[in-house]
C-alpha positions in Angstrom: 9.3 83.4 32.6 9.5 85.2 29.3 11.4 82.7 27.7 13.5 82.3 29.9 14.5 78.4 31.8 13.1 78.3 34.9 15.6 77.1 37.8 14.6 73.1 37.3 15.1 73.2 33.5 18.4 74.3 34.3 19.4 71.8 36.6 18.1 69.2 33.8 20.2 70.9 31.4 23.1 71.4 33.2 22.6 67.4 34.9 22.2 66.3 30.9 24.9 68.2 29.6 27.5 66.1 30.5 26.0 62.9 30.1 24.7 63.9 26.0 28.4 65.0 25.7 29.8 61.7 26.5 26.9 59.6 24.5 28.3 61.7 21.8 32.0 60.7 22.2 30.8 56.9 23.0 28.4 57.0 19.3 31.7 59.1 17.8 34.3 56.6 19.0 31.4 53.6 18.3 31.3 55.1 14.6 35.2 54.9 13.9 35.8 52.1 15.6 33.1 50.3 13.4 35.0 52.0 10.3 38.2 50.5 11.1 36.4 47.1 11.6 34.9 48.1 8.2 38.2 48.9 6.5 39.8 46.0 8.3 37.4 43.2 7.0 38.2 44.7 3.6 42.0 44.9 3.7 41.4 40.6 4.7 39.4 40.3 2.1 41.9 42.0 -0.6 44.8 40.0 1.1 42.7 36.7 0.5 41.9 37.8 -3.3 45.3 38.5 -3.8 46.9 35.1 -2.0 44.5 33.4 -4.4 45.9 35.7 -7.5 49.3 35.0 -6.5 49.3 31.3 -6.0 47.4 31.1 -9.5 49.9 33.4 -11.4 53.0 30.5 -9.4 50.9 27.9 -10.4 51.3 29.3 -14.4 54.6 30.1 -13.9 55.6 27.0 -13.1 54.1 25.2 -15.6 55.7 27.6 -18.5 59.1 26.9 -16.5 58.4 22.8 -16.5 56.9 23.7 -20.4 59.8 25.2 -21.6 62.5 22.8 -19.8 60.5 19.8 -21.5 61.0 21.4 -25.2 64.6 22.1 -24.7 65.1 18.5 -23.9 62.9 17.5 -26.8 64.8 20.0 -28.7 68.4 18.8 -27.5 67.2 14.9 -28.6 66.0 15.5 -31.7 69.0 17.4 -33.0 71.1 14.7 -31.2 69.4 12.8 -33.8 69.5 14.6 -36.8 73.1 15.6 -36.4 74.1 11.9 -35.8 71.8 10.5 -38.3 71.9 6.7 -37.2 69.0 4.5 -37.7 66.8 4.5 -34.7 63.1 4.7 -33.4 61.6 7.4 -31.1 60.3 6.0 -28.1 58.2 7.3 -25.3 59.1 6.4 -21.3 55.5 5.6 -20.0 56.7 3.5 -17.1 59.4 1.8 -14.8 59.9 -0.8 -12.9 62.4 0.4 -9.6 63.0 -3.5 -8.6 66.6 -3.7 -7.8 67.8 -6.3 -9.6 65.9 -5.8 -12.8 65.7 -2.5 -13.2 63.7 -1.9 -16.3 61.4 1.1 -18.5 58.7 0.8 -20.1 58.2 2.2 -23.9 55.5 2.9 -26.5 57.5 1.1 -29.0 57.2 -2.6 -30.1 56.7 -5.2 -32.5 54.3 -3.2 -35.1 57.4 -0.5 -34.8 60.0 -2.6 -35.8 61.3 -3.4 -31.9 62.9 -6.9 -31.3 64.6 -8.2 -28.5 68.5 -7.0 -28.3 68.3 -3.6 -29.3 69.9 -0.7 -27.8 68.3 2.2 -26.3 70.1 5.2 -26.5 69.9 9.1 -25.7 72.0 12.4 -26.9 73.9 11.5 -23.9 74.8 7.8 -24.1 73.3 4.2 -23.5 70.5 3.6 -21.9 70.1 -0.2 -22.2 68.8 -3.0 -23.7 65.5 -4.4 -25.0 64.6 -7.1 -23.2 61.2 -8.0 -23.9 58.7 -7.2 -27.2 54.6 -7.2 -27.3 53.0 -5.8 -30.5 53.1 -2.1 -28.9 55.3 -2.0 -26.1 58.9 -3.0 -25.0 61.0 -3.0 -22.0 63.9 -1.9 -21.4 66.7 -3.3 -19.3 68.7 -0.2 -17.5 72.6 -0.5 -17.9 72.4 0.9 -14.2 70.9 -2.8 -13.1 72.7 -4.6 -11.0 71.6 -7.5 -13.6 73.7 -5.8 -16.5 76.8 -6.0 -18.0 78.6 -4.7 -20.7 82.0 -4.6 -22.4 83.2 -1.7 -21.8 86.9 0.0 -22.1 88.5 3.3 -21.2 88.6 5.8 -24.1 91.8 6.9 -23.2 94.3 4.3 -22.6 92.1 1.6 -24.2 92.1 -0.9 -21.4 88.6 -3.1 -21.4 86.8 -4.4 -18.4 83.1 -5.4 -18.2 81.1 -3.0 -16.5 78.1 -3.8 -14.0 75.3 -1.9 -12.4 74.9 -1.2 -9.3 71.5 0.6 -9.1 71.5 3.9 -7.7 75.4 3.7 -7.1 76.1 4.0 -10.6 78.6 1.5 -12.2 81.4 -0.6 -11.3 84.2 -1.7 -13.9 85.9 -5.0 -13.2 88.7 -7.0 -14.1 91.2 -4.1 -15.3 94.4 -4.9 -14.2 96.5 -2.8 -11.6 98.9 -2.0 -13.8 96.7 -0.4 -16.3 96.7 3.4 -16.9 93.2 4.4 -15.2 92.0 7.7 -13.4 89.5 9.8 -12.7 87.4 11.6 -14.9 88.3 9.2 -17.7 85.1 8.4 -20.0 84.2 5.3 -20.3 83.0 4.0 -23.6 81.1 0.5 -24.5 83.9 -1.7 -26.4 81.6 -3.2 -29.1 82.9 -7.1 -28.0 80.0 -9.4 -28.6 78.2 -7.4 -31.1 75.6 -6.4 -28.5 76.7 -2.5 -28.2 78.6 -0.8 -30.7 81.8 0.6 -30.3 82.7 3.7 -28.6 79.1 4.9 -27.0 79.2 6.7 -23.9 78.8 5.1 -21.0 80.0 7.2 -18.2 83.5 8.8 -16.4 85.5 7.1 -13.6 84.6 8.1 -10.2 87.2 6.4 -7.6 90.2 4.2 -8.7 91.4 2.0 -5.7 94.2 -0.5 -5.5 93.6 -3.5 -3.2 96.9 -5.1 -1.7 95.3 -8.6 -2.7 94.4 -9.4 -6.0 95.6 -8.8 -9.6 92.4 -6.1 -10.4 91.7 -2.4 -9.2 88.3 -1.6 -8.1 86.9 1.2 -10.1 83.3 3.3 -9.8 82.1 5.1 -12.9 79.6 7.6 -12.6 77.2 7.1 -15.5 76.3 9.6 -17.8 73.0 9.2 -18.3 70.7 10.2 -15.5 68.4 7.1 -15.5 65.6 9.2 -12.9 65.0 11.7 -15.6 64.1 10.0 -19.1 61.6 10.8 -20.8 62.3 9.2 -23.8 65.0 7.1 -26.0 66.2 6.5 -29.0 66.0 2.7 -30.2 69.3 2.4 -32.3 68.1 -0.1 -35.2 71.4 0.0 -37.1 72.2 -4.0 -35.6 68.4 -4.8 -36.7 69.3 -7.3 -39.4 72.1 -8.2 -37.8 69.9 -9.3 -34.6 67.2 -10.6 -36.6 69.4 -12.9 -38.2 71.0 -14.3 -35.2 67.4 -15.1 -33.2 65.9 -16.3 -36.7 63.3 -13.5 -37.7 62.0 -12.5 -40.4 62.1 -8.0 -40.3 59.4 -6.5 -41.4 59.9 -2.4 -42.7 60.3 0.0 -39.7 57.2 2.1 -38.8 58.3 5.6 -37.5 
């Protein structure tokens, strides 16, 4: 044959020709469609690493954010009391009691700190409440909000006193004020220092509503407190009425421990 295909070699040849072509295009198209499967698999795998990255770097973030918020309270209460430079006691919120009627905090003051019963708990913003109950390292603290307060209050204004009572989540309402008196919205209210409880002229909170009923000699007021009672973190215990207190329940005080 002299090197030359014979006439069945050929017909192989030209019969496999075809067919090794397309096993070629099948292993070809095979090959990139492994590659994309390849690359794919990858690009999930970044996207994963990088959710993960993401939701860690959030996760920092928002601790700096709730960091820095917390020292610019601290900051803000501290200079509160530096700048008005009245006796008191840091204390720490560590708990609460949400019971309606007694609404109350716990705080990491007591006894060995100087705490008695029928101090007032204050914050750069206004009153908190009162102390109600005393162990050697721990008081509690009835909320001015509970609908088991009261307290002589007044307008700053017009000077017109009422006694103002909780009423739990709904803020405050200020009683026996007579129609006549000069009362509106957005006046502050202020505690009126009767009974020796509160002193004079604290913050209490601004009038909300004034409304007039067509029975009765009083209007019917809502004061929106000042103090937001969901967000404390800590108070100040005002111990400028300490001897004063002491006296009046027969105690002996001992020197405060700050």
């Amino acid at each position: 044959m002299g090197g030359r295909f014979g006439v069945v070699q050929q017909m192989i040849m030209q019969g496999l020709g075809p067919v090794q072509s397309g096993v070629s295009k099948l292993i070809k198209s095979f090959r990139v469609v492994t590659d994309d499967y390849l690359i794919l698999w990858s690009i999930r795998d970044d996207n994963k690493r990088l959710r993960l990255l993401i939701a860690d770097y959030q996760q920092q973030l928002d601790q700096y954010r709730e960091a820095y918020a917390r020292n610019r309270y601290l900051e803000n209460e501290l200079n509160f009391k530096r700048e008005e430079n009245f006796p008191s006691l840091t204390a720490r919120v560590i708990g609460k009691d949400p019971s309606f009627w007694f609404q109350t905090l716990i705080v990491d003051r007591g006894k060995s700190g100087g705490v008695i019963e029928g101090m007032v708990a204050r914050t750069s913003l206004g009153v908190v409440g009162q102390v109600i109950q005393v162990s050697d390292n721990y008081s509690k603290i009835l909320l001015t909000n509970a609908p088991s307060s009261a307290v002589d209050a007044m307008i700053q204004k017009s000077r017109v006193r009422g006694i103002l009572k909780g009423a739990a989540d709904k803020g405050y309402v200020l009683y026996y004020v007579l129609k006549n008196a000069d009362v509106e919205v957005g006046d502050r209210v202020v505690t009126a220092g009767i009974g020796g409880v509160f002193p004079s002229g604290l913050p209490l909170g601004t009038v909300s509503a004034v409304r007039s009923q067509r029975r009765g000699m009083f209007q019917e007021i809502e004061v929106a407190p000042i103090v937001d009672f969901g967000q404390l973190e800590m108070v100040f215990i005002d111990l400028s009425e300490r001897q004063k207190i002491a006296e009046e329940m027969g105690l002996m005080v001992k020197p405060v421990v700050e």
